[in-house]
N, C-alpha and C positions, 0 to 999 in steps of 0.2 A: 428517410426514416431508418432508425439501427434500434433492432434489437437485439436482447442478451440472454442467452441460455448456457448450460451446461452439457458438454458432452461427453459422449465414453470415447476413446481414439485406441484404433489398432491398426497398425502398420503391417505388414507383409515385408520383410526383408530378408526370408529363407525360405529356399524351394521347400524346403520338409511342412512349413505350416499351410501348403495347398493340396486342395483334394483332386488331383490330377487322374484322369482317365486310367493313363497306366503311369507309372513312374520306374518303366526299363530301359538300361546303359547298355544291354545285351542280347544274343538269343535269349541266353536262358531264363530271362527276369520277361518275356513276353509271355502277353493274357494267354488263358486257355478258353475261357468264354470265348464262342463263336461273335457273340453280341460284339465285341473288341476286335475285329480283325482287321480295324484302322486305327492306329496308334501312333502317337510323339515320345519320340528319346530326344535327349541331348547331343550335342555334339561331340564324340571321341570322348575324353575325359571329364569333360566340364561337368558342373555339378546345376548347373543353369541356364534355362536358355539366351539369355544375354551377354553379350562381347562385350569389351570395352565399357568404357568409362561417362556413360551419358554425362554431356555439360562439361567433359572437360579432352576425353579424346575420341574418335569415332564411336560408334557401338552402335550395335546392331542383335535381331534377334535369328539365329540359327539354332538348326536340327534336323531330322529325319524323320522324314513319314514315313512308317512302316506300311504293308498293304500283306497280310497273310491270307489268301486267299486258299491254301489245303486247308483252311478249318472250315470252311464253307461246302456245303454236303453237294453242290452246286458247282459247275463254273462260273469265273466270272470274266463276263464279257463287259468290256469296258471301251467309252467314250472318250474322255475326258475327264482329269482330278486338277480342283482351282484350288488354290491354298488362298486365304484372307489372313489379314494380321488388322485387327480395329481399334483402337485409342476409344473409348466413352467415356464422357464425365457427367456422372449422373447427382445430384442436388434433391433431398427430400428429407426435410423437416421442418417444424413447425414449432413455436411459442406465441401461445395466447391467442389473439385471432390472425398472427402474422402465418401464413405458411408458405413455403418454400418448397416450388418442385417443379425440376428441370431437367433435361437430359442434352451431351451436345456430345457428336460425333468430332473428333479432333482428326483423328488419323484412317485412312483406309486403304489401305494396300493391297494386292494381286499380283497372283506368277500363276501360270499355265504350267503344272508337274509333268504331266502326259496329255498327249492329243493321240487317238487312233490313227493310223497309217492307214487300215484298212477301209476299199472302197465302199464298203456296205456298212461302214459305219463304228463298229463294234470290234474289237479285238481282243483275242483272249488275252488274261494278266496270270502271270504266275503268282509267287512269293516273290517280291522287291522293295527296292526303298530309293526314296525320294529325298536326296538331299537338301534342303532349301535356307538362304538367306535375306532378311527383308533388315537392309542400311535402318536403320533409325534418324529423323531429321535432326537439328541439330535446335529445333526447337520444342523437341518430346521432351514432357516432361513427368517426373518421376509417378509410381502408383501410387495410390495412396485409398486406403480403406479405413471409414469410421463410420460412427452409426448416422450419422445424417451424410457425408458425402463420398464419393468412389470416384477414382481415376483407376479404371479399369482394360488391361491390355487383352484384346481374345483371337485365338488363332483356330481358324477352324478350317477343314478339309473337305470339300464334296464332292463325292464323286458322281459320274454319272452313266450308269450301268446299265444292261437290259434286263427287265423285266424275266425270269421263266417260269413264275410262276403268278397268280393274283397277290401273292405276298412276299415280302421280301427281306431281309435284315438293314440294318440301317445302310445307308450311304454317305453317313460322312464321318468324321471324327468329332467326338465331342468336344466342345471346343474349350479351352483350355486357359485360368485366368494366370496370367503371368506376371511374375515382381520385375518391374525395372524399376531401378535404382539410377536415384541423379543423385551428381557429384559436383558441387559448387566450383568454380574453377578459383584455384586461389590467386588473391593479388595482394600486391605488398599491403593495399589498405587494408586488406580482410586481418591480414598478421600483425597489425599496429594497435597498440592500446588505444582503448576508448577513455579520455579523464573529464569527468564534467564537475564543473563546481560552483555554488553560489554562496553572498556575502550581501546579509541585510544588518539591520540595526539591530537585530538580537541573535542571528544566529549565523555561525560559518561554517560550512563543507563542505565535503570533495568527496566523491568517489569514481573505483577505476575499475577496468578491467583488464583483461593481460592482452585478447584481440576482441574480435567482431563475428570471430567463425566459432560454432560450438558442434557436436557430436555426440550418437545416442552414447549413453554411460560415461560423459564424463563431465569432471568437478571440476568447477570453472570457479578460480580464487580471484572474489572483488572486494578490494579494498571500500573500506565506511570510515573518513573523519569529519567529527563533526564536534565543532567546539561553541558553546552557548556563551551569549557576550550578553545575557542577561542571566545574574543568578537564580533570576525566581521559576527559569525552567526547567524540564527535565523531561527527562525520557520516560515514558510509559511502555512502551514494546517496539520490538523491528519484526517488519515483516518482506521477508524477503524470496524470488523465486522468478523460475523462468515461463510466460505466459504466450500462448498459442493465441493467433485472431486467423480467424476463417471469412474470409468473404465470398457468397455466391454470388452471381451474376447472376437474375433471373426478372430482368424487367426493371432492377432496381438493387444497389447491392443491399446487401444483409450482413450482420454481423453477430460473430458466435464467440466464444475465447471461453479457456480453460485456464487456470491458474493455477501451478502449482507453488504452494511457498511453505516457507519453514519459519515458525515464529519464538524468538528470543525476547524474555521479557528482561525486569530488572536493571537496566543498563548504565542508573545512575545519573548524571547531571554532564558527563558525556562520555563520547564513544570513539574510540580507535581501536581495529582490529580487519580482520577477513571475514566476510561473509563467501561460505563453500556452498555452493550452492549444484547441485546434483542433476545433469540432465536426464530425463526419462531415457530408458533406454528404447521406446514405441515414440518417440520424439517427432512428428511428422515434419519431415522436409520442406524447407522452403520452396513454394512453387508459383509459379504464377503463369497462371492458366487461363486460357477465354471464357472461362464458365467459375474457375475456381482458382481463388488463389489465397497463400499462406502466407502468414508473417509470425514474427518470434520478436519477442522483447523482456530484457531484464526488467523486474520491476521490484523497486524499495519504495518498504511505507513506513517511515520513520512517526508511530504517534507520540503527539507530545501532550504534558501539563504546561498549561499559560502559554504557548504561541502555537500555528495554525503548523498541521502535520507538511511532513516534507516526506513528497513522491514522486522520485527517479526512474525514469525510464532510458534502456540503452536497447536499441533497435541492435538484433544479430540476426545472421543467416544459420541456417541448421540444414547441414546435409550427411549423408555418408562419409566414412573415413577413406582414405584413399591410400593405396598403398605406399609406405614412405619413402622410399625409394624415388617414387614417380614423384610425389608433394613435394622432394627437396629438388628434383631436376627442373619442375617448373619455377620455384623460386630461384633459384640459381640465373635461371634465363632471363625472370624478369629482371632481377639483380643487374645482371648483364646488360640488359635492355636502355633500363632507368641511368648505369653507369655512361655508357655510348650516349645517350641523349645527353644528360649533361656536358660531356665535352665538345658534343655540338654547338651547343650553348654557349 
């Protein structure tokens, strides 16, 4: 069974649009609340905790736990600090009496920061930091946040302290929702034009597009011919734009999609031109996930007077841009790749 709703979609693709515990590179950007005296920075320069290029070259997520314990009116005697890094993909919405609500752990990771030396258990901690990296598999796949579903990354820190008094401040760090970004890995067919055409008794068309890979913020030029081989039709309007489908996995899959399109009327008895068609810049990334997965498709609804409308669809992937540099060194490879294989041949 599928059904169809509308939804609102918000992406995560800059550290700035998260409400992070602390968001300090430095001493001097550390909390003064006592409440905070477990915190996440960045790595050195980075503006993120993510390395590399999920989906197309290693990456991983690194940082620093910081641990201030002179803001504690207290010592602190310490056990043990686990760091977690966790994947969730959580599913909750509803239309009509269809509802939809899920939740699946994808990834769970653990490092030991600090273990006590001491034989009684406890060790005093100064001021220090914990550097830590946790590889990314190479089957993680990007965040993704809207109002019905969430691919959600959380890193949390607990420590495990003694007691001195019946109360205590917290022990762990709050834990932390992070943006990882996937990157489709390009291949020669991804950078090839897509051209589909068909030819009946009344009418004939074609349209193209330049590849198969599109990117938040940009305008993707597709070609629309379409010549009427009966005179008594004509065009009423073009509707045209690039459409989101959500499927959850929850017993059964389900089905969501958002359409966005731009509609041109008047077109006359026929049509040759570009249709520019604008990808959202909150564009959510192709993904395909055990609980949640994403597709993208061009779609034209050419309505007609006197013959039945004609509606194009062209399946794309949508990821992050990648820096160009890199984008031209893998095509060049594959280039290389596909050139070597043919002389095999």
């Amino acid at each position: 069974m599928r059904v169809s709703t509308t939804i609102g979609t918000k992406t995560v693709s800059d550290i700035s649009q998260l409400q992070l515990p602390v968001k300090a590179t430095s001493p001097s950007g550390a909390p003064t609340n006592p409440k905070y005296f477990m915190y996440f920075t960045f790595s050195g320069t980075n503006q993120a905790f993510q390395s590399g290029y999920l989906g197309i070259t290693n990456s991983c997520i690194q940082g620093t736990l910081h641990i201030k314990s002179s803001m504690l009116k207290q010592p602190l005697l310490a056990k043990q600090i686990v760091l977690t890094l966790k994947c969730v993909q959580f599913a909750h919405w509803s239309a009509g009496r269809t509802r939809v609500s899920a939740s699946l752990k994808t990834l769970d990771l653990s490092q030991t920061l600090f273990t006590s030396n001491d034989p009684k258990g406890y060790q005093l901690l100064n001021d220090c930091e914990f550097p830590f990296v946790f590889p990314l598999p190479a089957t993680a796949v990007g965040s993704l946040h809207t109002d019905a579903c969430r691919i959600e990354y959380q890193l949390d820190a607990k420590l495990k302290r003694k007691k001195v008094k019946w109360y205590q401040l917290s022990s762990r760090a709050e834990w932390t929702l992070l943006p990882v970004l996937w990157y489709a890995f390009p291949t020669m067919e991804m950078y090839q034009p897509a051209i589909l055409s068909n030819t009946d008794s009344k009418i004939q068309w074609s349209f193209s597009i330049p590849k198969k890979h599109v990117a938040p913020n940009e305008v993707i030029n597709a070609r629309l011919n379409i010549t009427f081989l009966n005179p008594s039709i004509s065009i009423k309007s073009i509707e045209y734009g690039l459409k989101t489908y959500m499927y959850v996995r929850a017993g059964k899959w389900s089905f969501t999609g958002k359409l966005r399109m731009t509609k041109a009327k008047g077109m006359g008895n026929e049509f040759t031109g570009d249709l520019l068609i604008k990808v959202p810049g909150d564009v959510i990334s192709t993904t395909n996930g055990p609980l949640i997965k994403v597709e993208h498709k061009i779609k034209v609804k050419v309505s007609l007077s006197g013959a039945k409308d004609i509606e194009i669809e062209q399946p794309v992937i949508a990821s992050n841009v990648m820096p160009t540099e890199l984008h031209q060194q893998l095509l060049r490879a594959q280039n290389l790749i596909s050139y070597n294989m043919q002389r095999l041949n």
